[in-house]
C-alpha positions as CSV (number, residue, x, y, z in Angstrom):
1,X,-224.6,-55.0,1.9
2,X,-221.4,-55.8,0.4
3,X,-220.3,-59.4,-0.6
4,X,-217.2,-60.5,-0.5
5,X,-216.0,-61.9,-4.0
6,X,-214.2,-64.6,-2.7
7,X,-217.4,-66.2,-1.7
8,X,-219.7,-65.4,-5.1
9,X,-216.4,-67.1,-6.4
10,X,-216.4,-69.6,-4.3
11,X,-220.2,-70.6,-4.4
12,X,-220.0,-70.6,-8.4
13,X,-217.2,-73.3,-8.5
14,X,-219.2,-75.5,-6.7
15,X,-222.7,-75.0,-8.2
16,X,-220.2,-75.7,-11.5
17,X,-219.0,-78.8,-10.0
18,X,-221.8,-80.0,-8.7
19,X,-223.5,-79.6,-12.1
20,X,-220.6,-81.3,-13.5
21,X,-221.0,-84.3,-11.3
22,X,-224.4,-84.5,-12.4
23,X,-223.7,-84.5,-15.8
24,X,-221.5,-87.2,-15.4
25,X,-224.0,-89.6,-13.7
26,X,-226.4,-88.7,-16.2
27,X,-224.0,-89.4,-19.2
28,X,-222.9,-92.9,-18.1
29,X,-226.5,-93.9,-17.8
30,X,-228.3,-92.6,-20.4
31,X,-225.5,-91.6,-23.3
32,X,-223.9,-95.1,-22.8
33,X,-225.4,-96.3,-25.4
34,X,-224.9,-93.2,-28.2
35,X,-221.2,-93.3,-27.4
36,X,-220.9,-97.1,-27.9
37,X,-218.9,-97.0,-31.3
38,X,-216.1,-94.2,-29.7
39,X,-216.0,-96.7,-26.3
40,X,-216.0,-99.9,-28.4
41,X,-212.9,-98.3,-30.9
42,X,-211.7,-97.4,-27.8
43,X,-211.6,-100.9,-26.2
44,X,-210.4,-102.2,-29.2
45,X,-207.4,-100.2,-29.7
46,X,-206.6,-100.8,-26.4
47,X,-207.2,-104.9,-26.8
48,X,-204.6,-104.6,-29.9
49,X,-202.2,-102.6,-28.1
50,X,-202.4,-105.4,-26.0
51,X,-202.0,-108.2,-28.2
52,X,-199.2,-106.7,-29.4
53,X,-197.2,-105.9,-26.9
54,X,-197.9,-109.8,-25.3
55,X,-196.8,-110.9,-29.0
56,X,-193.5,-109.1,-28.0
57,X,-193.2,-110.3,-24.6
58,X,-194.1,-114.1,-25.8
59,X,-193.6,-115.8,-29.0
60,X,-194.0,-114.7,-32.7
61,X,-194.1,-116.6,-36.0
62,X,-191.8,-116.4,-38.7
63,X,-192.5,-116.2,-43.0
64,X,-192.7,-119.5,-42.9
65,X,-195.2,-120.3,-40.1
66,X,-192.8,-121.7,-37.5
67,X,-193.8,-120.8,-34.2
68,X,-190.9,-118.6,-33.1
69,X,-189.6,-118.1,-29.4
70,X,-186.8,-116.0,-27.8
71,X,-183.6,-117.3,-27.2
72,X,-181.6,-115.9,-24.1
73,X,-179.1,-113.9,-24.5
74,X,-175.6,-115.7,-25.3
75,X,-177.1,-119.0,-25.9
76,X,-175.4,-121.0,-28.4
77,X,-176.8,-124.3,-29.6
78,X,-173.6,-126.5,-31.6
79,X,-175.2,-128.4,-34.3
80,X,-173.0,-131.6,-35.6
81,X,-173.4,-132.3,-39.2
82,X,-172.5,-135.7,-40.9
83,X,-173.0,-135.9,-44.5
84,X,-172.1,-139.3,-46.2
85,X,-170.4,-137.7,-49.3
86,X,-169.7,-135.2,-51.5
87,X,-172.8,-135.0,-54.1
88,X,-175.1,-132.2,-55.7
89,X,-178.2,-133.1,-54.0
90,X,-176.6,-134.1,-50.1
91,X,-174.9,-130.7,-50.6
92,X,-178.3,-129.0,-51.3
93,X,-179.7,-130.5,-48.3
94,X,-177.2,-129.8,-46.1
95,X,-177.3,-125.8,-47.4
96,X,-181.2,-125.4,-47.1
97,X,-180.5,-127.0,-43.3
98,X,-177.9,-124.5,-42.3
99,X,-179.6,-121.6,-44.0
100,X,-182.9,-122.3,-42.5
101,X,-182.0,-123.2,-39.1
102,X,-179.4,-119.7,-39.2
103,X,-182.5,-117.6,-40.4
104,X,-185.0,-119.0,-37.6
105,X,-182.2,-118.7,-34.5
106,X,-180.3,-115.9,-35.6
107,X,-176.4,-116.1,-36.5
108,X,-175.3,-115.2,-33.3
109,X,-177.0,-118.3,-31.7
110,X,-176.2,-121.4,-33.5
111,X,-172.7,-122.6,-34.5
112,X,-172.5,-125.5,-36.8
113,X,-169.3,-128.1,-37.1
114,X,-169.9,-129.7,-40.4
115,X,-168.1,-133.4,-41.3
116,X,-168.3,-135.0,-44.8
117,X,-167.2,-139.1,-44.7
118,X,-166.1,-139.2,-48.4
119,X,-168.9,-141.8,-48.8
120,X,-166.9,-144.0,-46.2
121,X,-169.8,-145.6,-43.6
122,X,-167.0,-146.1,-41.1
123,X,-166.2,-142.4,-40.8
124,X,-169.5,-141.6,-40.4
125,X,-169.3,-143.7,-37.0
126,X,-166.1,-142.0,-36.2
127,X,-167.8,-138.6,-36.4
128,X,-170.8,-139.3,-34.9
129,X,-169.5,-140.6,-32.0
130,X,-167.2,-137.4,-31.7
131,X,-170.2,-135.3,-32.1
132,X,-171.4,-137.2,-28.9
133,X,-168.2,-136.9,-26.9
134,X,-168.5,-133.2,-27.5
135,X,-171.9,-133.2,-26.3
136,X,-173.2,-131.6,-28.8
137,X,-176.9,-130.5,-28.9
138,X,-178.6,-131.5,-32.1
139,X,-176.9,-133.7,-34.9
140,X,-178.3,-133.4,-38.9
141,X,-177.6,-136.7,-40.5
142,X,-177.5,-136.4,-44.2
143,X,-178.4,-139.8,-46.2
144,X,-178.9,-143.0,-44.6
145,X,-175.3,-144.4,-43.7
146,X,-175.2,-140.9,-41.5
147,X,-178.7,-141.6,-39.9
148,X,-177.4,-145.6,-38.8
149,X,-174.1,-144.2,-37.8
150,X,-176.0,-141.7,-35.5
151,X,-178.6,-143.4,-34.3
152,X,-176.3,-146.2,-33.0
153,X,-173.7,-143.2,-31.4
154,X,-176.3,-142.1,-29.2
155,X,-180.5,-142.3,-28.0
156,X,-180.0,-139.0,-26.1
157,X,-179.0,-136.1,-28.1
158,X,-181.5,-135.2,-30.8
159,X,-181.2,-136.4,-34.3
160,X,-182.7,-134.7,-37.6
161,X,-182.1,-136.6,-40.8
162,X,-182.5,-135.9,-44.7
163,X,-182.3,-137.6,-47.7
164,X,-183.7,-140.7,-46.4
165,X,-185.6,-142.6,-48.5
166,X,-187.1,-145.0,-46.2
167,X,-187.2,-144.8,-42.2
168,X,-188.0,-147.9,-41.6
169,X,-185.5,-150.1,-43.4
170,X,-182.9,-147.4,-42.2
171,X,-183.0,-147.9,-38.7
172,X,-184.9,-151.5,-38.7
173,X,-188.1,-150.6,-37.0
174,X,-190.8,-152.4,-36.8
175,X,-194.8,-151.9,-37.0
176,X,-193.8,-148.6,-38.8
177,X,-196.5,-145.4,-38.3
178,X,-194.9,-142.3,-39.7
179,X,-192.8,-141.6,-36.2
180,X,-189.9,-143.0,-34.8
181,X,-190.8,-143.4,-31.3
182,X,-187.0,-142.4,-30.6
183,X,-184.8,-139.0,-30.6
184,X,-184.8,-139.1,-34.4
185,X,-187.0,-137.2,-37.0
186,X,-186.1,-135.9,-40.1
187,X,-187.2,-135.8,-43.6
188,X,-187.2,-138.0,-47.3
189,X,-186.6,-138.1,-50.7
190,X,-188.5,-140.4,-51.5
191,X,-191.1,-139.7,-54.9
192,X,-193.7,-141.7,-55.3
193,X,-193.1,-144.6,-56.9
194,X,-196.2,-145.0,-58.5
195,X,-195.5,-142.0,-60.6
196,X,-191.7,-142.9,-61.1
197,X,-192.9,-146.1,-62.7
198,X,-195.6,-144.6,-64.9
199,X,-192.3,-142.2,-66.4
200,X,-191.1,-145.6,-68.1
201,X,-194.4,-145.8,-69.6
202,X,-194.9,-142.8,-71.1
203,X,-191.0,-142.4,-72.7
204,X,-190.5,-145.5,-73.7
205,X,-193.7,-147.4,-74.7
206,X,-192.4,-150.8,-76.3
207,X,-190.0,-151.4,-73.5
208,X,-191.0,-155.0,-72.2
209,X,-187.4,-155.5,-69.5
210,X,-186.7,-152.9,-67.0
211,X,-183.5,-153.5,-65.3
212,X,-183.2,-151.8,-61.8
213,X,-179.8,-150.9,-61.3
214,X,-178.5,-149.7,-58.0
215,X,-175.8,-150.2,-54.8
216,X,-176.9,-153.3,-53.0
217,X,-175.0,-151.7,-50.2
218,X,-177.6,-149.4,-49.7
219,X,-180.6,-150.2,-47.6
220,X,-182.7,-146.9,-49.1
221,X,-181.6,-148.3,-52.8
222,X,-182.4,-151.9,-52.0
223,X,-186.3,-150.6,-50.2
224,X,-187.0,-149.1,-53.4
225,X,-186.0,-151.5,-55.8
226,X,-187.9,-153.9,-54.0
227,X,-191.3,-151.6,-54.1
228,X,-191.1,-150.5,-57.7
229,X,-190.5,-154.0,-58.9
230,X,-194.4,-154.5,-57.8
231,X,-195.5,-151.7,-59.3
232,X,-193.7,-152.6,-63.2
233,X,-195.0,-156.2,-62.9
234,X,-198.3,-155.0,-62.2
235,X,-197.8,-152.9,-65.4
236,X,-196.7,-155.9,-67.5
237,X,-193.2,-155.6,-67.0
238,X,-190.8,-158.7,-66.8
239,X,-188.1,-156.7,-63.9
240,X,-184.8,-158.0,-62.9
241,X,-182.3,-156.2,-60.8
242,X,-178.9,-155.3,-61.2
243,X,-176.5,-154.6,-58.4
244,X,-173.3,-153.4,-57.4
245,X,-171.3,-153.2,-54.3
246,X,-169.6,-150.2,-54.7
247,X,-167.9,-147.9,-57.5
248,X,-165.4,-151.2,-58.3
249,X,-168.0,-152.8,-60.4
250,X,-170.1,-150.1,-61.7
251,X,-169.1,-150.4,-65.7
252,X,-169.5,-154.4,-65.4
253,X,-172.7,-154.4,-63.6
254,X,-174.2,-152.0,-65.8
255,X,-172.8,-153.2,-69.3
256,X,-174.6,-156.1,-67.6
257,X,-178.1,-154.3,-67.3
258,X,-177.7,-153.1,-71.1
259,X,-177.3,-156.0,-72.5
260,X,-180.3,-157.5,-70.9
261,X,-182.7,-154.7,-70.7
262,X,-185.0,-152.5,-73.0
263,X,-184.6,-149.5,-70.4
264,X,-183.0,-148.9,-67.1
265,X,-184.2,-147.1,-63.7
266,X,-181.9,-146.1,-60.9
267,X,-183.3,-145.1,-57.7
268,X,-181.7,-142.6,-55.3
269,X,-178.3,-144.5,-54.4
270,X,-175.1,-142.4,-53.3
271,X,-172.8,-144.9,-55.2
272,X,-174.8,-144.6,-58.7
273,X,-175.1,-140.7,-57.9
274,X,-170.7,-140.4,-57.6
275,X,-170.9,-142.7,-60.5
276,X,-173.2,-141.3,-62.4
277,X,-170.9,-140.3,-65.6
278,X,-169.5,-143.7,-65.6
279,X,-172.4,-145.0,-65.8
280,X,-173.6,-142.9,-68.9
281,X,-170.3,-143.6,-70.5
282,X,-171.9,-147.1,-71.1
283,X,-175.9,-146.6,-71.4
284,X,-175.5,-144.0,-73.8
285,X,-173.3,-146.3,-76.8
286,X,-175.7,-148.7,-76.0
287,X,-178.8,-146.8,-76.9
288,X,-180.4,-147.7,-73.4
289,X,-182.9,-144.8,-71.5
290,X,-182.4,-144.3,-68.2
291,X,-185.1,-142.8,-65.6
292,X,-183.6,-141.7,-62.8
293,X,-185.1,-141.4,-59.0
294,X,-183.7,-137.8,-58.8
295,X,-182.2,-134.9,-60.8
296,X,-178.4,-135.2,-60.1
297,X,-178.6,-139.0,-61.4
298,X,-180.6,-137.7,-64.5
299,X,-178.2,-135.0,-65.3
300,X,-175.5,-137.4,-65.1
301,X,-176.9,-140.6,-67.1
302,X,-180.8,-140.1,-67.4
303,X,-183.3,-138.9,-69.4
304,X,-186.3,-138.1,-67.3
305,X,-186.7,-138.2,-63.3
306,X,-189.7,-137.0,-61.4
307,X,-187.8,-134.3,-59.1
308,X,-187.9,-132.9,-55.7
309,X,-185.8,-129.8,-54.1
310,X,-183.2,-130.8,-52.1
311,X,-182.7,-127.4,-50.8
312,X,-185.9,-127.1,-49.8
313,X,-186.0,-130.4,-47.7
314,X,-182.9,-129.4,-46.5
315,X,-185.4,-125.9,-44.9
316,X,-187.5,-128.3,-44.2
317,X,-184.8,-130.5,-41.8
318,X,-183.7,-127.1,-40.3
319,X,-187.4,-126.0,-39.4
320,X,-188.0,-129.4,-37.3
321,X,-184.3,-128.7,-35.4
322,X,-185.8,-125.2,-34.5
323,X,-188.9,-127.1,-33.2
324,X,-186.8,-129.4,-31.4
325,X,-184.2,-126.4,-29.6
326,X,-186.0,-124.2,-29.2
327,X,-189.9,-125.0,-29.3
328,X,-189.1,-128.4,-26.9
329,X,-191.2,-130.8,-29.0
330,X,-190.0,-134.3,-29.0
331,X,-188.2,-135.8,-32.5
332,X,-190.0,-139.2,-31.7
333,X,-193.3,-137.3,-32.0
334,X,-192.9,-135.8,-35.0
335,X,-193.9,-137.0,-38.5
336,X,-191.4,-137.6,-40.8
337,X,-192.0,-135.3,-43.9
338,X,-191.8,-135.4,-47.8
339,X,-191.3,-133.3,-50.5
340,X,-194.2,-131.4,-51.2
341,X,-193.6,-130.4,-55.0
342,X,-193.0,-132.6,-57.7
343,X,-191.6,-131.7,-60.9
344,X,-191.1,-134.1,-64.1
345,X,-188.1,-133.5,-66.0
346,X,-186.2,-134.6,-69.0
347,X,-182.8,-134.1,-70.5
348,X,-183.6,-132.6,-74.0
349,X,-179.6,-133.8,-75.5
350,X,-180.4,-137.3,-74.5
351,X,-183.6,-137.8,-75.2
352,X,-183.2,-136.6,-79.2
353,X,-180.3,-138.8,-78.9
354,X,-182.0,-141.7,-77.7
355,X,-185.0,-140.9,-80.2
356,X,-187.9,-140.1,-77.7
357,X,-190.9,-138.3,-78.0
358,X,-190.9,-135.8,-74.5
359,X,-194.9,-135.5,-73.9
360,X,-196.5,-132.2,-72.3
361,X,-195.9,-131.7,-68.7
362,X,-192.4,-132.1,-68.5
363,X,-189.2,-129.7,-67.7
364,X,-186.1,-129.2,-69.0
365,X,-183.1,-129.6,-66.5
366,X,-180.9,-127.2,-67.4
367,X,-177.5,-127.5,-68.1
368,X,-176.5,-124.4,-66.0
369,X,-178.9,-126.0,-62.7
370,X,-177.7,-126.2,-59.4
């Protein structure tokens, strides 16, 4: 009898399959278990090639840890900066905000209009309140005349601030907790006092009169005069203040504090900082040390400062903006910040001039530092 091949064909292939469907049943139930590593590599390539591709699709962080998001295409967020005055440190600040705030958004997607009020308070009213008209979406306020000027210009558009010594006393708020409560946030200068006091100590052990010397025009001067006078008295120190109003009476008020004083400490002040040589011109004749509350004063007239970065609190400024644009969190919910380095540093001419011993832990400022 013949049989067709088509059929013995036939009938193989599905004896084949058959026995391949078998197989199959078999395998999932009993080989499960053998294979687990090859289906759990499996699962997990497939769970990271997941992750990663909804880290594309959704938010990513950058170097720094800020939580990064997409912005649309063609969005431009205009960014009003008013910085009090010309000055070293302000200028630092307002870099490391630019540079920072640039790096997180892109360059395509933030455009900046930056104002300088030639330390004139007034101006910094006039351009805050143009800022405003413009509708502008975020304003950086550099030192504390800027912050007043813009907090008073508007309650709406967001406000980031640096170089501020003290909040509170800046915009008058009461039962102070670390936030504003408002649509500002920002950043300080301020070093701790504690430590600023305990400089005097160490430089110039005999000293018995410390004369605090500073712009009584400035609110952030006049909060830290007031603070570190409890910390020398409780150190034995008889403390008396010396102020000016502006740049007018500078040499006077300070030939002043000489005369009366074993050494001198100036605390971050805008006026003393554009004054600073002046202000040299007369300490150093006299023989009188001064420690200065940060390292543009010191280069200027001091001998020793405990310093921060401006630069970096400028970053620092422009990483709380991105979290404001972009990230939608709410400046009156944010902590205000600090400085999270501090460096003690001397100026080696002046302090062999002045006949001081520098101890161990302190740096040089260079003379070629920016």
């Amino acid at each position: 009898m013949k049989i067709s091949t088509k059929r013995i064909t036939a009938a193989l292939a599905a004896s084949v399959l058959a026995l391949g469907l078998f197989a199959g049943c078999t395998n999932d139930k009993v080989t499960n278990k053998d294979n687990s590593s090859d289906s759990t590599a499996s699962t997990a390539s497939t769970a990271d090639e997941s992750k990663a591709a909804s880290a594309e699709d959704t938010d990513s962080k950058a170097d720094d840890g800020t939580e990064k998001k997409e912005i649309e295409d063609g969005k431009v967020y205009n960014i009003g900066i008013c910085q009090l005055v010309q000055h070293p440190a302000l200028d630092a600040a307002t870099k490391g905000f630019r540079e920072k705030l640039t790096e997180l958004m892109g360059e395509d997607h933030v455009k900046f209009d930056e104002q300088n009020a030639q330390g004139d308070s007034p101006t910094c009213a006039t351009i805050c309140n143009q800022f405003v008209s413009s509708n502008y979406d975020l304003i950086m306020a550099n030192a504390t005349p800027a912050l007043q000027s813009a907090s008073t210009a508007t309650s709406e558009i967001p406000i980031v601030a640096t170089s501020i010594t003290d909040y509170a006393s800046a915009l008058d708020a009461k039962d102070w907790s670390g936030k504003t409560g408002t649509n500002v946030t920002g950043t300080s200068d301020l070093a701790p006092l504690q430590e600023q006091a305990n400089i005097v100590k160490e430089l110039v052990p005999d000293a018995k009169k410390v004369g605090i010397v500073y712009c009584s025009a400035e609110a952030n001067s006049k909060y830290q005069a007031t603070e570190i006078t409890k910390t020398f008295t409780q150190l034995g120190y008889e403390v008396k203040e010396y102020t000016f109003t502006d740049s007018n009476d500078v040499a006077q008020v300070t030939t002043s504090a000489c005369n009366e004083s074993d050494v001198l400490y100036i605390p971050t002040d805008n006026v003393a900082a554009s004054n600073a040589e002046l202000i040299d011109s007369v300490a150093a004749p006299a023989k009188k040390a001064i420690i200065a509350g940060e390292e543009n004063i010191c280069k200027g007239c001091g001998v020793a400062t405990l310093s921060i970065s401006y630069y970096d609190l400028g970053c620092a400024t422009g990483e709380m903006a991105y979290d404001i644009l972009v990230n939608g969190k709410k400046p009156g919910e944010m902590e205000i910040t600090y400085s999270p380095e501090l460096t003690k540093e001397y100026m080696p001419e002046r302090a062999k001039a002045l006949g001081l011993t520098i101890p161990d832990g302190y740096e040089e400022i260079k003379a070629d530092a920016e």
